[in-house]
C-alpha positions as CSV (number, residue, x, y, z in Angstrom):
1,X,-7.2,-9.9,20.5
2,X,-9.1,-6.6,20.1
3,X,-7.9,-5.2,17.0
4,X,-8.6,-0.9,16.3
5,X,-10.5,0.4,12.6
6,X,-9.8,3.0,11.0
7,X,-12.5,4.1,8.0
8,X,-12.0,6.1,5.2
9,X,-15.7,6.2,3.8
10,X,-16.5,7.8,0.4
11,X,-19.9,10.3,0.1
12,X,-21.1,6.9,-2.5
13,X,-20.4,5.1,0.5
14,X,-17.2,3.1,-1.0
15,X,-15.0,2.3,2.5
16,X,-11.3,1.6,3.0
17,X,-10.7,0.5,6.4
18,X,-7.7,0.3,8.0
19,X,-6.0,-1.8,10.7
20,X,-3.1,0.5,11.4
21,X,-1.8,-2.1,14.1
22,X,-0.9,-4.4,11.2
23,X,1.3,-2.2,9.0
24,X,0.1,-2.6,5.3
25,X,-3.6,-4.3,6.2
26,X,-6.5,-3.0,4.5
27,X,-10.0,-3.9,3.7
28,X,-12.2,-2.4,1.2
29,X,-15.7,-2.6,0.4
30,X,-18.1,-0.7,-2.0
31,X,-19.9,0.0,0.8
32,X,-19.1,0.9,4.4
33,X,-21.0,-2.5,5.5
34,X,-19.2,-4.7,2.6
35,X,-16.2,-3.6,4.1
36,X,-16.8,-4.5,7.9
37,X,-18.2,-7.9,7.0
38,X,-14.8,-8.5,5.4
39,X,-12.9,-7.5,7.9
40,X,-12.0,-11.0,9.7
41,X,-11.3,-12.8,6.1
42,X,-9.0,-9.9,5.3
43,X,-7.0,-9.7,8.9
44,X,-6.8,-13.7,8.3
45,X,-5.5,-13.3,4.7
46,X,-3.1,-10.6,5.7
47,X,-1.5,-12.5,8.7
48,X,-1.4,-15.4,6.1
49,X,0.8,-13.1,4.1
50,X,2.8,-11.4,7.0
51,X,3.8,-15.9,7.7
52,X,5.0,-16.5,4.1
53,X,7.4,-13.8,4.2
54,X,8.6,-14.8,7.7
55,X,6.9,-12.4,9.9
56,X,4.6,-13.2,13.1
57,X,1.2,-14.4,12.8
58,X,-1.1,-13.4,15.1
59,X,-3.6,-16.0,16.7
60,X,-7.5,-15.6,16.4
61,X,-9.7,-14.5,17.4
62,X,-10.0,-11.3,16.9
63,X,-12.6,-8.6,17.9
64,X,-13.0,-5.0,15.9
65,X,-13.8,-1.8,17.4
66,X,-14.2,1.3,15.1
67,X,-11.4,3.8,16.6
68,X,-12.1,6.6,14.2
69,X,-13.6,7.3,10.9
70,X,-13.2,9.7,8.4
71,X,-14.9,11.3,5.4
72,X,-13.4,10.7,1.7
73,X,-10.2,8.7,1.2
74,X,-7.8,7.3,-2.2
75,X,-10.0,6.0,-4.1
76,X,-8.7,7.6,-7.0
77,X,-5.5,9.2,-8.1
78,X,-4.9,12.7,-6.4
79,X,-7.4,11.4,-3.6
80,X,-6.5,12.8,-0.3
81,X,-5.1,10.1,2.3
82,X,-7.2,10.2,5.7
83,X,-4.5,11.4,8.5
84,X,-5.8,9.4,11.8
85,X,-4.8,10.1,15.5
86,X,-2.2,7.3,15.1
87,X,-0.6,9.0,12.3
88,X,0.8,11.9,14.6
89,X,2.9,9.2,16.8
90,X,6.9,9.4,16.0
91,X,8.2,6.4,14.7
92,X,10.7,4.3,17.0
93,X,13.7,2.8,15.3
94,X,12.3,-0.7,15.7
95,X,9.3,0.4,13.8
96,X,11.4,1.7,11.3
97,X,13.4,-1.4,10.6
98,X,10.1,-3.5,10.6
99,X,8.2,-0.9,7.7
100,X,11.2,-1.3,5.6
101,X,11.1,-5.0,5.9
102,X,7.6,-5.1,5.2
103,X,8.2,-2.6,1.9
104,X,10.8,-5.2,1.1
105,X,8.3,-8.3,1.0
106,X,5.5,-6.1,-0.8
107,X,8.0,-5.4,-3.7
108,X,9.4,-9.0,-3.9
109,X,5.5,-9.7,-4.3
110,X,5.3,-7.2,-7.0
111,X,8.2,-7.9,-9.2
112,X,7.4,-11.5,-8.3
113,X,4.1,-10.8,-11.1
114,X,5.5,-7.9,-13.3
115,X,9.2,-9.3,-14.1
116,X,8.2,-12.0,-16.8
117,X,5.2,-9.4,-18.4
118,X,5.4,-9.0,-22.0
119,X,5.1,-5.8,-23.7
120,X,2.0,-6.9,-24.3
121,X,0.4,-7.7,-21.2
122,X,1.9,-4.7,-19.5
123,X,-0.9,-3.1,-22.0
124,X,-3.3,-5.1,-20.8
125,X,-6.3,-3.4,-19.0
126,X,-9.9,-3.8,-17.2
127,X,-12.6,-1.5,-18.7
128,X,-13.0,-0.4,-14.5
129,X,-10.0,0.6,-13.4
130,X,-9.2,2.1,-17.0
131,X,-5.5,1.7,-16.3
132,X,-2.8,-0.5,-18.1
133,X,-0.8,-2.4,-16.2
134,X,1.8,-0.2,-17.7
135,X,0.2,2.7,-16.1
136,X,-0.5,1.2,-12.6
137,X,3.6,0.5,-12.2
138,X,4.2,4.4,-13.6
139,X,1.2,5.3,-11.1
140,X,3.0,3.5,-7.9
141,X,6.4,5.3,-8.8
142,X,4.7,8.8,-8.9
143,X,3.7,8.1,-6.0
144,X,6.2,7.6,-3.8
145,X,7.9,10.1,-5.5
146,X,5.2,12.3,-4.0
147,X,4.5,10.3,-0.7
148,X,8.2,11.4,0.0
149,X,8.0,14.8,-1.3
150,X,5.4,15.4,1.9
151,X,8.5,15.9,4.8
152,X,10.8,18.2,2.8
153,X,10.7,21.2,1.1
154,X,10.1,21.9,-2.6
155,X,14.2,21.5,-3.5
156,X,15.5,19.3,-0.8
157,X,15.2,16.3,-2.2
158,X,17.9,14.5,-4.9
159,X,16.6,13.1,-8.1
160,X,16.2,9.5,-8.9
161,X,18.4,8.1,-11.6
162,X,17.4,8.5,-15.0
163,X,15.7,5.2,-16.1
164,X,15.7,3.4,-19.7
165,X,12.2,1.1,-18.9
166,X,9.4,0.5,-16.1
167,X,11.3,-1.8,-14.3
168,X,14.2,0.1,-13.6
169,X,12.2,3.4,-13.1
170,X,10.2,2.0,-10.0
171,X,13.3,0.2,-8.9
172,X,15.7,3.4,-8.3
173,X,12.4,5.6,-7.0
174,X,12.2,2.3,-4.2
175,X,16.3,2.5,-4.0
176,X,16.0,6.4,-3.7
177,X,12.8,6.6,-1.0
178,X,14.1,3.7,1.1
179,X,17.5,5.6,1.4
180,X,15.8,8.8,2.5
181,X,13.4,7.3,4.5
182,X,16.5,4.9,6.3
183,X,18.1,8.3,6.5
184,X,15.4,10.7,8.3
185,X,16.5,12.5,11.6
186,X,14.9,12.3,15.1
187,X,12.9,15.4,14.3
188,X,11.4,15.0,10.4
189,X,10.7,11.2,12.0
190,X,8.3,13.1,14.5
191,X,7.0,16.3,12.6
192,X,3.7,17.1,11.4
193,X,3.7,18.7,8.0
194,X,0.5,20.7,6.2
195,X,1.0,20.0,2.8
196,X,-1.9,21.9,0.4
197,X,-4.6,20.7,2.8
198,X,-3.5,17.5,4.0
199,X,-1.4,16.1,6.8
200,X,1.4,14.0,7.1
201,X,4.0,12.4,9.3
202,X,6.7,9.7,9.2
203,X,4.4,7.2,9.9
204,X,1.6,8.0,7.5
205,X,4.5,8.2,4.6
206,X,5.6,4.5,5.9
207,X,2.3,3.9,5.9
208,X,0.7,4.7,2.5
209,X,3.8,3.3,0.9
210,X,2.9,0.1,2.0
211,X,-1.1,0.1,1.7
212,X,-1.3,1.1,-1.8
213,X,1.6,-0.5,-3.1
214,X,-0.2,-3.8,-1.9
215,X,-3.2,-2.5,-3.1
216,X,-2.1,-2.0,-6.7
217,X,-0.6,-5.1,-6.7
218,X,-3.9,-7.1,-6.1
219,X,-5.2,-5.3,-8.8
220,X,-2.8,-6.3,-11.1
221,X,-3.0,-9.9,-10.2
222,X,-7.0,-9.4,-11.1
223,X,-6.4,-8.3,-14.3
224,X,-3.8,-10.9,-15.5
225,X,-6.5,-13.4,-14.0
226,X,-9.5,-11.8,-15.2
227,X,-8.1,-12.0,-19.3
228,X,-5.9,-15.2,-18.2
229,X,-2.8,-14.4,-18.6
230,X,-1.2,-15.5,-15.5
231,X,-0.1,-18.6,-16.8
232,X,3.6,-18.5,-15.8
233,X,2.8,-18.6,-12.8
234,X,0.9,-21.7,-10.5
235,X,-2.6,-21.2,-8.8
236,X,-0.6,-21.8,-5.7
237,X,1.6,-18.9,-6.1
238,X,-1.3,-16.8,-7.2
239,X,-3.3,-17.6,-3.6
240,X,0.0,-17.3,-1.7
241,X,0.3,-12.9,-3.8
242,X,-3.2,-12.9,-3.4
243,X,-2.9,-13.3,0.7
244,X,-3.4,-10.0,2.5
245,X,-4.6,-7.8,-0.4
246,X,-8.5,-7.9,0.2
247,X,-11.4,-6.0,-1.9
248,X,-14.2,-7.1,-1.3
């Protein structure tokens, strides 16, 4: 199977590529040829992933061919998100159905980890990122709060509920977003929208909701590992949340 890349590649040289024909599947290197030699192990891992939550796996093998590249990409918070060719096509109703479903399995993943966190491990941190675990889950609320803030204007959106902890904070911004984006008409499903500098669609909203909640959840699983304090849960589980989220 010939499968497209799409890379976002830092000036440093850091890469995040992108396989936008598998909703959610990213590779990243900390350099643009770390990241391609990754690429099979992380298609593999990610299909892996897609089969535990009851999805298709795709058969091997598999053949890559750069479709685009860009400069830049989210490496760090307030990062602008690469906006590929792909990105401009509409998305169909199956489509839809199928990024929702795949939203649902990455949060199962994710409160699969956090929901049995102490206080004090959702302090815990790695010197690189400098974030708390704390922080990551208030960072992946933000942003879908602002992922879903790119197809309407400033106004047009409803507030989440008010929220007394963490847990309930990221899951009425989910319960709000997933509403909306259940909810959006024929034509903000196919618009274009220049927001500051940057484009988005639909489909890179759908998109980036997906990649980087994964993403943040593989490094949370890296620092409860790295300080071990993933001991509620088996090494068996930890492989099984660990399939699909590949850094290199």
């Amino acid at each position: 199977m010939e499968i497209n890349l799409y890379l976002e590649t830092a000036p440093r040289g850091k890469t995040m590529i992108h396989l936008l024909d598998f909703p959610g599947c990213i590779v990243k290197g900390i350099t643009r040829d770390d990241a391609l030699a990754h690429v099979q192990e992380g298609v593999f891992s990610y299909m892996c992933w897609r089969e535990r939550h009851g999805f298709s796996f795709v058969e091997e093998p598999y053949t890559f061919v750069i479709k685009e590249e860009v400069k830049g990409g989210p490496f760090n918070p307030g990062d602008k998100a690469g906006f590929f060719q792909p990105d401009q096509l509409p998305v169909s109703e199956v489509e839809r159905k199928l990024w929702l479903e795949l939203m649902q399995a990455s949060r199962q993943d994710l409160l699969q980890i956090i929901t049995s966190l102490t206080a004090e491990q959702l302090n815990l941190y790695l010197t690189s990122p400098n974030w708390s675990i704390m922080q990551i889950l208030r960072h992946i609320a933000s942003a879908e709060r602002f992922y879903i803030t790119r197809l309407f204007a400033k106004g047009e959106l409803p507030a989440s509920k008010p929220a007394r902890n963490i847990y309930q904070r990221i899951g009425n911004m989910r319960e709000n977003c997933v509403k909306i984006l259940s909810q959006l008409s024929p034509e903000q499903i196919s618009k274009k929208v220049l927001s500051g500098d940057e484009y988005w669609t639909a489909r890179k909203v759908f998109r980036r909701f997906l990649e980087h909640e994964r993403e943040h959840t593989g490094q949370i699983i890296k620092i409860l590992k790295h300080l071990n304090s993933i001991e509620f849960i088996s090494d068996h589980e930890i492989t099984n949340l660990f399939q699909g989220i590949f850094m290199s």
